[in-house]
C-alpha positions as CSV (number, residue, x, y, z in Angstrom):
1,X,4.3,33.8,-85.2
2,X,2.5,30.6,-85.7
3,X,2.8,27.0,-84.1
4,X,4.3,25.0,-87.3
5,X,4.3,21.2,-85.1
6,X,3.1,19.4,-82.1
7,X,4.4,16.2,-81.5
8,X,3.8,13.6,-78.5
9,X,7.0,11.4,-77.9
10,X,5.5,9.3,-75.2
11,X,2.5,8.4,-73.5
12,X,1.9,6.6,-69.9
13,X,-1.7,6.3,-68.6
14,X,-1.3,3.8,-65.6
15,X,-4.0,2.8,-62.5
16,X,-3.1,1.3,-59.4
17,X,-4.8,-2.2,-59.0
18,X,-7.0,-3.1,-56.6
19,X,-5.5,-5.1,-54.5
20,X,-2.8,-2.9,-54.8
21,X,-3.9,-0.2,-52.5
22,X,-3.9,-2.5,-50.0
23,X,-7.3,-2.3,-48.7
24,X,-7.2,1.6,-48.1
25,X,-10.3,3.2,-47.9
26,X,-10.4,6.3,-50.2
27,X,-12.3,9.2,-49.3
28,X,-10.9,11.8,-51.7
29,X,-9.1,11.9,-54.9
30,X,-6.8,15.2,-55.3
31,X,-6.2,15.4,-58.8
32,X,-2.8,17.4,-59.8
33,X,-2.0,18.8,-63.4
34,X,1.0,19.9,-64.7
35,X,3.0,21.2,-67.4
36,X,6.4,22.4,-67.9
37,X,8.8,23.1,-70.7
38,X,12.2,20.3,-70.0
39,X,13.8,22.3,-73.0
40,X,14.2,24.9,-75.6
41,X,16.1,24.0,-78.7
42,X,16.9,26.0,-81.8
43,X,16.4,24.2,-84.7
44,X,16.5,24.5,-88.8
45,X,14.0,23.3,-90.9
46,X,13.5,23.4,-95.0
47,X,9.8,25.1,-95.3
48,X,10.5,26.3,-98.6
49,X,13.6,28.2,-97.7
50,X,15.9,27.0,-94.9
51,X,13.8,28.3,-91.6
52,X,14.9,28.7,-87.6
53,X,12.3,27.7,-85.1
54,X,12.3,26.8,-81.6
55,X,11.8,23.4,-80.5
56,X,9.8,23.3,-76.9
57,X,10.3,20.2,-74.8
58,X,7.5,19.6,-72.7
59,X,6.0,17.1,-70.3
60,X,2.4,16.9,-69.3
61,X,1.4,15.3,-66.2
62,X,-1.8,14.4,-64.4
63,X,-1.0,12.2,-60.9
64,X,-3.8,10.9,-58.9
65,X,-3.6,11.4,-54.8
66,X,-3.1,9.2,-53.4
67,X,-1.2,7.5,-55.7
68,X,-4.2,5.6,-57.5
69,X,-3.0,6.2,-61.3
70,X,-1.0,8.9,-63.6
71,X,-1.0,10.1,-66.7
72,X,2.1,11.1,-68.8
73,X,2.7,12.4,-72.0
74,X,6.2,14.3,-73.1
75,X,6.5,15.9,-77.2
76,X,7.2,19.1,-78.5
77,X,6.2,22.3,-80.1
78,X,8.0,24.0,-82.6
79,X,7.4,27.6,-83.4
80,X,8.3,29.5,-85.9
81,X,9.7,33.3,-85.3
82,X,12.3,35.9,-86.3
83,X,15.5,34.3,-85.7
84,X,16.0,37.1,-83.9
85,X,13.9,36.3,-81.4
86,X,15.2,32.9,-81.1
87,X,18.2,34.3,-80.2
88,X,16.9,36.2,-77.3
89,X,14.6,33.0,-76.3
90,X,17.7,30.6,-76.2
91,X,19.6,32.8,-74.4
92,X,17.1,33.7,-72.2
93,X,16.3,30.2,-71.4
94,X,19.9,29.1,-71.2
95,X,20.8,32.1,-68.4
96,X,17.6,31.7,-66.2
97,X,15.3,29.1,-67.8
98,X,12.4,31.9,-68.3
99,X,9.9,32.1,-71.1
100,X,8.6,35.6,-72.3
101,X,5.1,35.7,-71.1
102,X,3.7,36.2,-74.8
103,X,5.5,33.2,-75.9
104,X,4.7,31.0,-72.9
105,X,1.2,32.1,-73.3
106,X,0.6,30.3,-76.9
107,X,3.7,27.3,-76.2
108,X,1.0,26.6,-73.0
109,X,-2.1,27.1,-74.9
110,X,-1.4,25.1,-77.5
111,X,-0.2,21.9,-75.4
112,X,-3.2,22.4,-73.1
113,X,-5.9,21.6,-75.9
114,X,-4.2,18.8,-77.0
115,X,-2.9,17.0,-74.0
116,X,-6.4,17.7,-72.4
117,X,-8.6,15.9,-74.8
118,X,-6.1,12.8,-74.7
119,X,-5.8,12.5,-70.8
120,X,-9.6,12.3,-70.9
121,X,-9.6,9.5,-73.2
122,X,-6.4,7.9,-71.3
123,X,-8.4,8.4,-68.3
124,X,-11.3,7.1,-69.0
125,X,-9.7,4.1,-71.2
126,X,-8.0,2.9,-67.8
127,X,-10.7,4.1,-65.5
128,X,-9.5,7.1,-63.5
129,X,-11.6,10.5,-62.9
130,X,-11.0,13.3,-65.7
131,X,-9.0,15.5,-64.4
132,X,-11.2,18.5,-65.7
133,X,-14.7,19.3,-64.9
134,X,-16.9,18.8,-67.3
135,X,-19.6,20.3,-68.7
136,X,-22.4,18.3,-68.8
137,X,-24.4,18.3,-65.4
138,X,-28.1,17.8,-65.6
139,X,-30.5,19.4,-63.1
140,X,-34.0,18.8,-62.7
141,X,-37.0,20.9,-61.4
142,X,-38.0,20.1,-58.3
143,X,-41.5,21.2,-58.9
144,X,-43.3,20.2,-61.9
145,X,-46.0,23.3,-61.6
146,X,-43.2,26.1,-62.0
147,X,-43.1,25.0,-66.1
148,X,-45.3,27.1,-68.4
149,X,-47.3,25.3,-70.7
């Protein structure tokens, strides 16, 4: 079933100052990602007829070892499927906090493309490293006479 919403509640993007870091040299950056689901709600919504969906809670999270800078950004997902599978989700969630792999697989896609194109603007609006390669490296022959012309 489809992705009906995405919503971003809250957004952090902070660097460490300067003088901050007291003076530490820094060699190397480690750059940690992650992404977990806080919640899974049940909700009702009017699309049309009065529709169940499931509300996902999530928090995004890039931190910058050592601690140089983070970025943060909690919203939601809601998804729209068989209330019957709602059921099953919820009380899935509620017993062991487990996703179905299917489900998880499109909740995770889905915040991935959008929280990764915004921490690489947040990054790069307050100065830190992306925190995905990117690609757009440029390498240059090292002898001129291997081109045809």
């Amino acid at each position: 079933m489809p992705i009906i919403g995405f919503n971003i509640t809250k957004v952090l993007a902070n660097k460490v100052s300067q003088k901050d870091l007291k003076k530490e040299k820094i060699e190397r950056v480690n750059i940690l990602p992650d992404l977990k689901i806080e919640d899974i709600e049940e909700e009702k919504i009017p699309i049309g007829k009065q529709e169940d969906i499931l509300k996902f809670n999530f928090e995004f999270k890039v931190t910058y070892e050592p601690k140089i800078g983070e970025i943060v950004m909690k919203g939601n997902v809601l998804y729209l499927e068989d209330p019957k599978v709602i059921k099953e989700v919820v009380k899935k969630w509620k017993k062991d906090k487990t996703i179905e792999p299917e489900v998880m697989k499109r909740i995770f896609t889905a915040i991935l493309t959008k929280c990764n194109v915004r921490a690489l603007t947040l990054a790069e609006e307050v100065n830190l490293p992306p925190h995905i390669n990117l690609p757009n490296r440029v390498e240059i022959a090292k002898k001129p006479e291997d081109y045809i012309a």
